[in-house]
Structure formats: C-alpha cells, structure tokens
VOSE-687370 format. One line per 8 residues: their letters; for each residue x, y negated, z negated of C-alpha. Coordinates in nm, 2 decimals. Last residue first. Layout:
# VOSE-687370
A	X Y Z; ...
//
This chain:
# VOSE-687370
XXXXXXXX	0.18 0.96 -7.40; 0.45 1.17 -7.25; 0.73 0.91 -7.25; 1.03 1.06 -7.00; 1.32 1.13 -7.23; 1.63 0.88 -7.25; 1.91 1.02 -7.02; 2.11 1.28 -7.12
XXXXXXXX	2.49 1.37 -7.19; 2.57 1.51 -7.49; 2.69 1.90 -7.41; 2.43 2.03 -7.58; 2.16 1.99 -7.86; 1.90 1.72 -7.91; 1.84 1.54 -8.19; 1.55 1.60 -8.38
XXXXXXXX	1.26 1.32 -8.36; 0.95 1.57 -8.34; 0.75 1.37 -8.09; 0.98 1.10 -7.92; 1.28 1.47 -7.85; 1.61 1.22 -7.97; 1.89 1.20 -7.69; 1.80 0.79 -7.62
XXXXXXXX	1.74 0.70 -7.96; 2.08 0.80 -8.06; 2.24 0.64 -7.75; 2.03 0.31 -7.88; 2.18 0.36 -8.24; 2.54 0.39 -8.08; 2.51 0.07 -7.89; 2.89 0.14 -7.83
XXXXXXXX	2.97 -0.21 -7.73; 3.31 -0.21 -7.51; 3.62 -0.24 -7.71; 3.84 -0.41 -7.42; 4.18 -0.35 -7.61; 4.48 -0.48 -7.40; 4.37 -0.80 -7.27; 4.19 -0.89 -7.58
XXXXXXXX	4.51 -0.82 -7.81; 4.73 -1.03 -7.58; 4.92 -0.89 -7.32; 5.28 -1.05 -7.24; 5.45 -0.78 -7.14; 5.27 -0.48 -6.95; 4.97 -0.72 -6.87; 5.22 -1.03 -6.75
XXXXXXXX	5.44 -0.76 -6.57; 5.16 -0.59 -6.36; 5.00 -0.92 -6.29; 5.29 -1.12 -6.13; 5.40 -0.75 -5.94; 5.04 -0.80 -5.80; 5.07 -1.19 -5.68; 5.46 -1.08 -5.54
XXXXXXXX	5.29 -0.82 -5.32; 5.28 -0.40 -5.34; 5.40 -0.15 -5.22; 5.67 -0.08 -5.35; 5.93 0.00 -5.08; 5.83 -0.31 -4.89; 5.84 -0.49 -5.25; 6.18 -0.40 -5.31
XXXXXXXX	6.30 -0.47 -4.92; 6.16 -0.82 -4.99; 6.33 -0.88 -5.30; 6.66 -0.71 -5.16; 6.63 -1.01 -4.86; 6.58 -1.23 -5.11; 6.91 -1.21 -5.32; 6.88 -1.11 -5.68
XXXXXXXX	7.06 -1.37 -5.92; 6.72 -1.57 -5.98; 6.71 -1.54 -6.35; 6.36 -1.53 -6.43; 6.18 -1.51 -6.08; 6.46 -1.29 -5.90; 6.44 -1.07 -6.18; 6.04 -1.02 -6.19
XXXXXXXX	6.04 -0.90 -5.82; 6.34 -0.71 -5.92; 6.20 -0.56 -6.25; 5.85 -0.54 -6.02; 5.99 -0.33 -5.73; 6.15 -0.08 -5.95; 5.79 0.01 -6.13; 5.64 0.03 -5.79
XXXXXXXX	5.92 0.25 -5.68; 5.89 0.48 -5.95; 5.50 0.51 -5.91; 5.55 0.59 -5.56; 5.84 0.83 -5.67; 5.58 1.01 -5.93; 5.29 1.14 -5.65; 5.58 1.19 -5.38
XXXXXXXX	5.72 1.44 -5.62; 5.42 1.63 -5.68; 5.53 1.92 -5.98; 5.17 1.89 -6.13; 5.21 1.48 -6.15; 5.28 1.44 -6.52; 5.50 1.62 -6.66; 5.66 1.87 -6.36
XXXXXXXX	5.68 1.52 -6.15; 5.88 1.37 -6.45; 6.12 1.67 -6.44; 6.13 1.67 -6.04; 6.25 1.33 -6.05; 6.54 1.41 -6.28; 6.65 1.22 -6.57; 7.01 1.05 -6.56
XXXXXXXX	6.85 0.81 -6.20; 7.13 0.77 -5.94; 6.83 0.77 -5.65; 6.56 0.59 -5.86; 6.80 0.30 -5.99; 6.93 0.23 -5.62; 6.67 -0.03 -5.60; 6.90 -0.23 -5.87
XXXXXXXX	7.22 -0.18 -5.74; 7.13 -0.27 -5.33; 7.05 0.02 -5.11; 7.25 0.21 -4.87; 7.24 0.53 -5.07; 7.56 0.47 -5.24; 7.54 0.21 -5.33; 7.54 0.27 -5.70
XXXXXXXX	7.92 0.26 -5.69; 7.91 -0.10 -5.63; 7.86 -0.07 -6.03; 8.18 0.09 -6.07; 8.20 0.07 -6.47; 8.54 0.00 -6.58; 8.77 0.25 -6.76; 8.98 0.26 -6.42
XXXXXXXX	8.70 0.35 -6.21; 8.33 0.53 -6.36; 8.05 0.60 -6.20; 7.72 0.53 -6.26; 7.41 0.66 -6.37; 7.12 0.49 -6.42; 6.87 0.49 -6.73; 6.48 0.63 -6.64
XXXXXXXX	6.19 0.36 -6.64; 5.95 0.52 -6.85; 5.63 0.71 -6.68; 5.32 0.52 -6.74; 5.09 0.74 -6.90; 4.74 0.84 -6.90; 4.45 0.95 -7.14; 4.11 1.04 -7.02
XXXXXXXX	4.25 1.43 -6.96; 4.07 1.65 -6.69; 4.09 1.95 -6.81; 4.26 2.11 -6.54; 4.60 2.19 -6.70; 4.76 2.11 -6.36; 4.68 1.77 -6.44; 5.01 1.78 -6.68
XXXXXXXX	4.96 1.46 -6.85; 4.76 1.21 -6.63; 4.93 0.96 -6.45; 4.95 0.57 -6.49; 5.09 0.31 -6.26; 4.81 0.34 -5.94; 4.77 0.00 -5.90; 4.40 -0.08 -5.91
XXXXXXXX	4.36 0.29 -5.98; 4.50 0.38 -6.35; 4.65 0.07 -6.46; 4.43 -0.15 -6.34; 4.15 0.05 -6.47; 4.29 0.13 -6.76; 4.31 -0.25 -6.83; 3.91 -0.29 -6.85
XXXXXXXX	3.77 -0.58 -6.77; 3.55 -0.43 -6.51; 3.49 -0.14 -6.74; 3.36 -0.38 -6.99; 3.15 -0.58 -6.77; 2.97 -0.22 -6.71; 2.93 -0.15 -7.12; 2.81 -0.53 -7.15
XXXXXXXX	2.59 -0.39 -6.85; 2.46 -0.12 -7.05; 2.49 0.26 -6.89; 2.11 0.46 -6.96; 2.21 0.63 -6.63; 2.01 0.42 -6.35; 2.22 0.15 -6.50; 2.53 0.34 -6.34
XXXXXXXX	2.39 0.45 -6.05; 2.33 0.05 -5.97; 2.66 -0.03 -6.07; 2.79 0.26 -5.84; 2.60 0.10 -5.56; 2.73 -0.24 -5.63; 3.07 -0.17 -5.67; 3.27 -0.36 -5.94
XXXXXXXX	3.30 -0.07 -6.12; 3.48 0.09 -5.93; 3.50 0.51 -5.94; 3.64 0.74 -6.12; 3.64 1.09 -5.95; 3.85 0.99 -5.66; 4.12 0.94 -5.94; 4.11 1.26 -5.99
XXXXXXXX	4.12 1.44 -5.70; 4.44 1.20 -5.65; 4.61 1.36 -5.90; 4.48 1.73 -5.81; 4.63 1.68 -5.51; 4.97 1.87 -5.49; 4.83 2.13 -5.75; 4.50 2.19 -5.56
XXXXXXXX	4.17 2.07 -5.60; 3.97 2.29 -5.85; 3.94 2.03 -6.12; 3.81 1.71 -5.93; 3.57 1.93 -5.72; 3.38 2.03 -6.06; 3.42 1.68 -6.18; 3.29 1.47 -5.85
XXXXXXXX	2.89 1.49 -5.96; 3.02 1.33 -6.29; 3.16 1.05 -6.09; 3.36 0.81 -6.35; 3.33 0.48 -6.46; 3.66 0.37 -6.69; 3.63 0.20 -7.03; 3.92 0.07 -7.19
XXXXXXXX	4.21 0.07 -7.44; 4.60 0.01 -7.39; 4.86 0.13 -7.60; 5.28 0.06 -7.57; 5.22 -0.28 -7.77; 5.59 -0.13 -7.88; 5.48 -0.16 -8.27; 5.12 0.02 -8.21
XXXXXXXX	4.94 0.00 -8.56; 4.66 -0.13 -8.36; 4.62 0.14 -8.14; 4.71 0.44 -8.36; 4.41 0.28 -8.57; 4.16 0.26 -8.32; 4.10 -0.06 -8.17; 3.78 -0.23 -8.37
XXXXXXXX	3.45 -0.34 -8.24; 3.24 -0.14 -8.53; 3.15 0.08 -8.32; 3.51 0.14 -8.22; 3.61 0.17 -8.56; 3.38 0.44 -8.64; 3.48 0.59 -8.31; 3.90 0.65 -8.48
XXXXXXXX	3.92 0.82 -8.13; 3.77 1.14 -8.33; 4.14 1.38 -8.30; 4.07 1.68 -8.41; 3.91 1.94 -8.69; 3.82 2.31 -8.67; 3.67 2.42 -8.99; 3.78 2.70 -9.28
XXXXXXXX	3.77 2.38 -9.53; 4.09 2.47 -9.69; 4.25 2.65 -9.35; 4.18 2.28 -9.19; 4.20 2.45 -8.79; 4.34 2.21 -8.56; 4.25 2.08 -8.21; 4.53 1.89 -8.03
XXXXXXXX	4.71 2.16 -7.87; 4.73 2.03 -7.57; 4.62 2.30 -7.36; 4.30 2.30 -7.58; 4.14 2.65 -7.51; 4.34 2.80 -7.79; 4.26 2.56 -8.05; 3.88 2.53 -7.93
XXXXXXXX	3.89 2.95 -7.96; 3.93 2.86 -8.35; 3.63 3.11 -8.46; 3.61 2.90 -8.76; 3.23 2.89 -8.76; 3.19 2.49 -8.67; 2.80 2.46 -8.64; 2.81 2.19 -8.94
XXXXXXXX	3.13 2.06 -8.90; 3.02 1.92 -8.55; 3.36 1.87 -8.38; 3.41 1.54 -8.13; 3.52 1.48 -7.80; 3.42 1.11 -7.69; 3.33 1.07 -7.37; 3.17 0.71 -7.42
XXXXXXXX	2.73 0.74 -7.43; 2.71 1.08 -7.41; 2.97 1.20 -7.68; 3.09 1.52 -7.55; 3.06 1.83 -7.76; 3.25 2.10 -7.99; 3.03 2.30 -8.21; 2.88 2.53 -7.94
XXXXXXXX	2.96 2.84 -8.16; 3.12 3.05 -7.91; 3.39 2.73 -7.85; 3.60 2.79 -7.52; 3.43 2.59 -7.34; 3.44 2.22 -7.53; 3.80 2.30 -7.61; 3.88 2.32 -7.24
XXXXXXXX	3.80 1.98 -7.17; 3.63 1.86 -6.83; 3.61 1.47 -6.90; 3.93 1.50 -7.15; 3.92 1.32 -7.46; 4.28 1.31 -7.40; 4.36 1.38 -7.79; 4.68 1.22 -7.95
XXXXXXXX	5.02 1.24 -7.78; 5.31 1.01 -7.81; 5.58 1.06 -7.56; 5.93 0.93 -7.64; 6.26 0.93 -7.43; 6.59 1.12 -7.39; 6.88 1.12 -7.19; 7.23 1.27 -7.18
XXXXXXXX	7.41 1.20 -6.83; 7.74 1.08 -6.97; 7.77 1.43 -7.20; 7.69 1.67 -6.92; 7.37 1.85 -7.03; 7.14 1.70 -6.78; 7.41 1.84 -6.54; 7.39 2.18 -6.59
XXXXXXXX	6.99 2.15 -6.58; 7.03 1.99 -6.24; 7.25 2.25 -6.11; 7.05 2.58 -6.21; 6.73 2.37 -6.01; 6.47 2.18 -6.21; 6.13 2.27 -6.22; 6.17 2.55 -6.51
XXXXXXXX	6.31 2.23 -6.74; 5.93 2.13 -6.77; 5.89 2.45 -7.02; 6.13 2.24 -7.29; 6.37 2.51 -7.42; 6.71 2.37 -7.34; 6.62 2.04 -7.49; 6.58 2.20 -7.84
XXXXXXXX	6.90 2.38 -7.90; 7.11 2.24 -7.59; 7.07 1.90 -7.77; 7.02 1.63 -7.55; 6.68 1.51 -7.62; 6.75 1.54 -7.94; 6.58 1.18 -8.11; 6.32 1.41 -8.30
XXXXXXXX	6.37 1.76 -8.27; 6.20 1.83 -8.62; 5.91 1.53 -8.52; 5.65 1.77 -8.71; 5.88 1.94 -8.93; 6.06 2.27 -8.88; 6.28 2.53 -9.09; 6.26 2.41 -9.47
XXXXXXXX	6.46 2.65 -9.66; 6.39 2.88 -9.98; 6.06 2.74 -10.07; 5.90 2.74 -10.38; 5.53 2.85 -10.45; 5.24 2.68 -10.41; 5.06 2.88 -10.13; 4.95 2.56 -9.89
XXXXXXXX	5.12 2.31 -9.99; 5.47 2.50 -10.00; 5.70 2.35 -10.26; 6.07 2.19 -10.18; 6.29 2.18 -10.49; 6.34 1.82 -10.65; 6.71 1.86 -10.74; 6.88 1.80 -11.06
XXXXXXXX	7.22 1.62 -11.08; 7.48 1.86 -11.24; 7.69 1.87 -11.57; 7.37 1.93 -11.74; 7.09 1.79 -11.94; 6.79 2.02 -11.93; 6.56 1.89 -11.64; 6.22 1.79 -11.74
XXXXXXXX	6.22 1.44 -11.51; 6.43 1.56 -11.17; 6.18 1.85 -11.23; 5.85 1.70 -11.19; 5.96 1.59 -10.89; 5.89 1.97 -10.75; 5.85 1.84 -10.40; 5.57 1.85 -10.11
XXXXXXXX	5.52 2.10 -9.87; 5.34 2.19 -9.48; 5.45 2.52 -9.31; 5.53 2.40 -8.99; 5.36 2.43 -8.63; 5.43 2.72 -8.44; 5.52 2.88 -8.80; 5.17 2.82 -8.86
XXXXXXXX	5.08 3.02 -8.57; 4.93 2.92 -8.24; 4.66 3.12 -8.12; 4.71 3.34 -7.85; 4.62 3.69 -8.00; 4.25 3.58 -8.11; 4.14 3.86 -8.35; 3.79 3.84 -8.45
XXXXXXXX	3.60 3.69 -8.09; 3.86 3.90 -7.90; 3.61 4.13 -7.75; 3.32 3.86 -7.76; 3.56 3.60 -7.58; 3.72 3.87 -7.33; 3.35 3.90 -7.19; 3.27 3.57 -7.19
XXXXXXXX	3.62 3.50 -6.99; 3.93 3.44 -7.12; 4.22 3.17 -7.23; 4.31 3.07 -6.88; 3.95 2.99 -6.90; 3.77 2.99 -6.53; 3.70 2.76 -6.22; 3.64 2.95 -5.89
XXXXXXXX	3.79 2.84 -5.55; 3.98 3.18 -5.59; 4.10 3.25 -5.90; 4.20 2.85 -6.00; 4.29 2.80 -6.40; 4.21 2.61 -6.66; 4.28 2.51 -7.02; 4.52 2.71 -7.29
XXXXXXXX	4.65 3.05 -7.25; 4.92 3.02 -7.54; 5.22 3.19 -7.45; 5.21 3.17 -7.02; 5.02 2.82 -7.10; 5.35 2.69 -7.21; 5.31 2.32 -7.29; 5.25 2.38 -7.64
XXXXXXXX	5.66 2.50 -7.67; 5.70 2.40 -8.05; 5.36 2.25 -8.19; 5.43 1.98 -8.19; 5.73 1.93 -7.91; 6.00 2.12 -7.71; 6.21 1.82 -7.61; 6.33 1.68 -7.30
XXXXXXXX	6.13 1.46 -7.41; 6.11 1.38 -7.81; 5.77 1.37 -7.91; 5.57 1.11 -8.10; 5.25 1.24 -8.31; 4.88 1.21 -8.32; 4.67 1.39 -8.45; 4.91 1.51 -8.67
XXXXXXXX	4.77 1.83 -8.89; 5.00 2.01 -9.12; 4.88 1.80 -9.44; 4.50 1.86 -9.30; 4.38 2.17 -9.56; 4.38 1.95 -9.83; 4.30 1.56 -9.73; 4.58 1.31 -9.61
XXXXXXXX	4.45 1.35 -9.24; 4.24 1.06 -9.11; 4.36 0.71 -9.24; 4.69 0.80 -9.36; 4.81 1.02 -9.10; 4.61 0.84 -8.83; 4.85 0.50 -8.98; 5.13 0.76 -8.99
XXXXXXXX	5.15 0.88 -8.65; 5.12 0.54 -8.49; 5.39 0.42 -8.67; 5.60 0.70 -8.57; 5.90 0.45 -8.46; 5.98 0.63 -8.13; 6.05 0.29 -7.95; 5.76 0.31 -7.70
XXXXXXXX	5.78 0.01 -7.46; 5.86 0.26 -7.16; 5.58 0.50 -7.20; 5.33 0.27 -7.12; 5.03 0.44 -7.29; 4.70 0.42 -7.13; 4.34 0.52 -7.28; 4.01 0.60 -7.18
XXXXXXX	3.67 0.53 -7.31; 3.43 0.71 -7.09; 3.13 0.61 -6.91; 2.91 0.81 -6.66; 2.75 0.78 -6.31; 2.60 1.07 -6.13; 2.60 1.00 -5.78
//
C-alpha cells in the first residue's frame, strides 16, 4: 500500500450561475501577461455546447489521454517512437483558431477621429500580430448561454450517445436546456501531460498532486497540450513555454483557497485532500469503460482507517495533512456518498476534480394552456420522483459526460440528488406525503441523517466546511526530495520519501 495525498476539488454543478467570476479573478491574477491573453485556465462552458477550445472533447481530432490496446496502457497521442518522428511537426495540436485569436481596441481612434457626420468606432486589433481585424469569429465563452442553438449544441461530441430521436427532441423548442460546467486543471493522479512531455518539464508535486510546468526545462515541444485531454495546458507563444493551471499553490501555502475558489459566486467549489492508493493507479486506468468509475474510487481510500493511516505516515504524510483528509468535503462528496463524478473517466487520466451533476428541468405536458402536472405520473411515481423519468436533458448525455456512457453509474446519483429535495421538502414545507418520502429514500439510498448532511454542506457551508486548506509544509517536502550531501533537488515525477542518512 502506497499511500499518497492529493488536493482535490468538487464543483456542484447545480449552484453555478454562469457568472464567469471565477474566470476573471484567474484571469487577472494569473494570465494578464503577453503571450497568455488567449489562455483561460479556467473558464465556464455552455453544455450542450462545444466548449474552449471548440470540440476538446473529441479525442478522434486531438488524440489527447489514454487508451486500452490490450490490457496495456498507452498515449492516444503516440508512442516513443511516434514522439521522436513527430517531435517537430505535431499534427494534433490545437490551433489558434481552435481557440481565438486574442485583440484589444484601437481607442485611440474614438479620440483622434476627424470630425464627421458619423460616430467613430474603436476597430478590433489582433494582440498577437498588431494589425486590424476584419471580424471577430470566436471568443472564449462564444457559445455562451446556447445550449439550444442547432449551431453550437449540434456539435457537442456527447450528442453521439443519444439516439436520432433524442437529439430531435432536445431541439424541440419546450425541451431546450442548457447548463454550465467550469473547467480548470484536474490535476489528474495519472495525467497525460506528464507523459507526453520529451523534455520532462511537467511533474507531480509530491507532497499534494499538484501538476506543475518547470519553465526552465520547458523546450516548447507542446506534446503536454496534446496529451492533456482537457485541454488545459497552453503554450505562451511570447515566452515560447508551456503554461497551466498551478492550483493558485502559493495561496494554498499560505492557507488560502485558490482564487477561482474564493471568487466563487454560486459557493459551487469545494477544496480537500483525498488519500489515494498509488499501488491501485495502473489497475485504476485500465479497468473498463462501465467500471472505470468505481476503479477509481477503489483507488482512494479512508482516511479514517487505521492501516491506511499507518501507510500514510510511513510515506512522509503529516497528520495535520491526515486530519485534513478526514475533514475533507471531497471525500463526502466523492465516496462517503458517492455525489461527484469524474469528467469523462474514459480519458484515463485520472482527474482530481469532480462534479456533481445538475438537477435537470422537468418536462411536462401541456392541457388547456395549463400545465398538467398529474401528467408527470406517468411512470407510477409521485411528481417530484418522477423528475428523472420526464427529465429535458437526457440520461445518456450526462452518462456520456461524466460516467464513460454508464447509465446506472449517473441514475444512482440522480436518485440520490431526488431523494434529498423531497427529503428536504417534507422538512421545510411539509406538503410531501410520507409514504413518497419513504419511497424517495428507498430509491436513494440513503437515510433522513444523510440527506440532513448532504443539504446542509451543499447549502448552508461555511468557508471552513468548504475549503479544508491542509498545511503544505512545503519547506519540509523540500527537504525531503533534496540528495543530504550535495543539496540539489532531485529530478522526476515528485514523489519520494526523505533519503536514508548515510553518515
């Protein structure tokens, strides 16, 4: 047992209200600089939706993370044999006009103008060459709030899953739906950025799973932007380095949130240490489709164990970093009751970074300009735990997101979620007969003490609750992966245990 710490993350994806606020505290904090204007590290997208940069969830285009031949493990991007023959001329690397060609405006103008009968314009300028542009064709939120648009919906990869018929009816007017999904890195505990490098610039942080970029060994090979299924590694074309998402760390050692997390209007983000298997990864990434949700969370283990505690201080792992993890939301999200999925585990990477699916808008029918809401019955349940069956957004789409197409995997989760807005219903406003209650929390497996404790951490956190910084001890992890005679830091993938004393 090989006991390791990450910092992991949660967002409850119904509490986000789209309001970029998140995008533009990282914006201002981390990105601002030449080179970085086209660079989000994190950014809200629009579901169904095509996203930053356009399509990054096809693999097919852009040959990002892992993939099973056999019950081997290898690059969808290449092998070491494809690296070194592609290692000047990468064909699956995302272009600018993938992402947007970054400008400013000629304000100068509206000032210098010759009078005239007309109201000067500030022209749009490219950032990047300086010259004027014609049109502006793409933004980073350009699809923003058109979910149903048959432009930009149509061409979201997840829409493969549905059947002919369930398309055609996501694009009927009364069944249009749409909700956000803010992305930053996933800090992923088998990332495909980490691989892919030839340079060995990308690495793990030891001591919290941090992914982070050396700009000192980056050579601007940019495989790390192909490998990253995401596509949350950038290249800063002023610099001529790769650059990405650093979990705002310097906060974090300093006992901050980072600054996504903070800014957070919804109070969608939740912050945490999990305990994870190292020994399990390998197993973890090569399960199959159907199970590789579950694979993973058999990785991560409880910290409240006493064999895994001992493993874990075996490791170099602090117990304020252990009490951590067993205050850590995550892990009640994540396995305690099994709310949060990974995005697209079929990726294989791993990701540190979960997501509790929204609850999706109803359907119902309509009789004599009146909503029928006995119509909902029609599967023999009450209104309310009929949601999942008349639900606008499919439950193969969801499944397609974040459960590698497993069905069961998402409905679980559903009917969790369903069972605590009754639960919770009956409590506040007491209008839902028992007998439903009962039947909710049947289907949901769970208990009236649980469904208590998911809704008071999903709506009435406080800032403690939701971010359990855990101390970082950086200058002892520094000490721990120095050589004691010559004092240089070690290279590789980050995780070691302090070197035996030779004197």
């Amino acid at each position: 047992m090989d006991i390791r710490a990450q910092v992991s993350m949660v967002f409850h994806l119904d509490k986000c209200i789209g309001c970029h606020t998140c995008s533009i505290a990282c914006k201002n904090i981390w990105t601002d600089r030449k080179g970085a204007e086209y660079m989000w590290w994190n950014n809200v997208e629009t579901k169904p939706g095509t996203g930053f940069p356009t399509r990054w969830e096809d693999q097919e285009k852009y040959k990002g993370g892992w993939e099973k031949k056999g019950d081997e493990l290898q690059l969808k991007l290449q092998g070491r044999a494809g690296g070194l023959s592609n290692i000047f001329f990468n064909p699956n690397l995302p272009t600018l006009d993938d992402y947007y060609e970054p400008w400013t405006y000629d304000y100068e103008h509206l000032f210098t103008a010759p009078e005239g009968d007309d109201q000067p314009t500030a022209q749009a300028i490219s950032l990047i060459t300086g010259e004027k542009m014609d049109t502006i064709e793409a933004g980073p939120n350009w699809d923003d709030d058109l979910g149903g648009s048959p432009v930009y919906a149509a061409n979201d990869p997840n829409l493969k899953a549905l059947s002919e018929e369930e398309r055609a009816q996501m694009s009927e007017l009364q069944r249009v739906v749409f909700f956000y999904l803010p992305r930053i890195c996933n800090h992923c505990v088998n990332p495909g950025c980490v691989a892919a490098c030839p340079a060995g610039a990308i690495y793990k942080r030891g001591e919290d799973g941090i992914v982070l970029v050396s700009q000192e060994k980056c050579r601007a090979w940019r495989m790390c932007i192909s490998g990253c299924p995401y596509k949350k590694v950038y290249f800063n074309w002023s610099t001529g380095k790769s650059e990405k998402c650093i979990l705002c760390f310097p906060r974090l050692e300093s006992g901050q949130a980072p600054a996504c997390f903070h800014s957070c209007v919804g109070r969608i983000r939740y912050l945490g240490v999990l305990l994870y298997d190292a020994d399990r990864i390998e197993d973890a990434a090569r399960a199959d489709d159907k199970d590789l949700v579950n694979a993973q969370r058999a990785m991560i283990q409880d910290p409240f164990d006493p064999q895994v505690i001992e493993a874990a201080k075996a490791n170099g792992i602090s117990d304020e970093m252990i009490d951590a993890a067993q205050n850590s939301p995550v892990y009640k999200f994540v396995m305690r009751w099994q709310l949060a999925l990974p995005l697209h585990p079929e990726f294989r990477t791993l990701p540190m970074l979960f997501y509790v699916p929204p609850m999706l808008p109803v359907i119902a029918s309509i009789k004599q300009g009146n909503y029928d809401i006995a119509g909902l019955n029609d599967a023999g349940l009450a209104p309310m735990l009929s949601s999942l069956q008349r639900a606008r957004m499919p439950l193969r789409y969801m499944a397609s997101l974040f459960a590698a197409g497993n069905e069961a995997q998402v409905e679980a989760v559903y009917r969790k979620l369903i069972a605590v807005r009754v639960y919770m219903r009956s409590q506040k406003v007491g209008d839902v007969p028992e007998v439903e209650v009962q039947e909710a929390l049947s289907q949901g497996k769970t208990t009236p003490e649980e469904a208590e404790a998911i809704f008071r951490l999903t709506s009435l956190p406080t800032y403690e609750e939701r971010f359990v910084v855990p101390p970082l001890a950086r200058e002892g992890a520094i000490e721990q992966t120095q050589d004691p005679f010559t004092h240089k830091q070690e290279a590789g993938f980050g995780f070691r245990q302090a070197p035996e004393r030779r004197w």
